[in-house]
N, C-alpha and C positions, 0 to 999 in steps of 0.2 A: 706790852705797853706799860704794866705793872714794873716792871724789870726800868725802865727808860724812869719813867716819873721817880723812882726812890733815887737815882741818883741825882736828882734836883736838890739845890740849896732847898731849905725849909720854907724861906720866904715864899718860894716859888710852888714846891710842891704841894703846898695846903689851898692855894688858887685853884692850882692845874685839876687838883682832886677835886673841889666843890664844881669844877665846870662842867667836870665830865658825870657829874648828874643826872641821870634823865629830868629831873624838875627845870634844867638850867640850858635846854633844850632853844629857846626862844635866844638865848644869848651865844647858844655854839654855834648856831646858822649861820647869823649875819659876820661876826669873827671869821667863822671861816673865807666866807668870801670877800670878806675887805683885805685879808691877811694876802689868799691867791691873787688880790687884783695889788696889792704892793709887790707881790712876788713878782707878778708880769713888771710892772715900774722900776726894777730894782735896778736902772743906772739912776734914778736918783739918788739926793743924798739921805741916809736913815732908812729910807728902805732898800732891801737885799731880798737875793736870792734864796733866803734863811728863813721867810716867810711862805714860802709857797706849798712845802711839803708840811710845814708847822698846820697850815690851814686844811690842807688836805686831811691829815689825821683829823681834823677837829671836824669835818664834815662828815667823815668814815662811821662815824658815832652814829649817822643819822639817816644816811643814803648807802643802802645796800651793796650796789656797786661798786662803790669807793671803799668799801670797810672789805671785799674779798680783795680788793689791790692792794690795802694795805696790809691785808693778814698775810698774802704772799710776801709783800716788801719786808714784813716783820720777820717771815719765817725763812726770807733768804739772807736777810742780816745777823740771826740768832744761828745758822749753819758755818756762813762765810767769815763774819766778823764780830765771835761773840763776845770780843772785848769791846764791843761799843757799848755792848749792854753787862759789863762787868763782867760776866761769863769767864771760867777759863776754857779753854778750845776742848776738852773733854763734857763740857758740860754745865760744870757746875760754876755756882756761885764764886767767885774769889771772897 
């Protein structure tokens, strides 16, 4: 997750960092599932498909279940396709 968040614009990453708080707990809840129920919505216009895994991680923070799906979906992305997360295929950092 560390690896994903640094490669955020600034703007963005000093947000994503304060959210994911435990004190900021009361605002990653409800996020998350406005985010999953845009995600379902997403032939409207503004909201997308792009939202529902977004919200998903933001919930993983908090509900057990969800945080071992995402540590698998993390640790099959960081195997398969470690240049999402900047990676090069041996491992390391680019």
């Amino acid at each position: 997750m560390a690896l994903l968040i640094r490669r955020l614009p600034l703007r963005l990453e000093v947000p994503i960092r304060r959210l994911r708080q435990p004190s900021m707990r009361w605002v990653r809840i409800p996020a998350g599932f406005l985010l999953i129920g845009g995600g379902v919505f997403s032939i409207l216009p503004l909201l997308g498909l792009w939202m529902l895994p977004l919200g998903i991680v933001l919930l993983s923070e908090d509900i057990t279940v969800m945080r071992r799906f995402t540590a698998r979906a993390f640790d099959w992305v960081e195997r398969r396709r470690p240049h999402w997360l900047g990676l090069n295929p041996d491992g390391g950092e680019t």
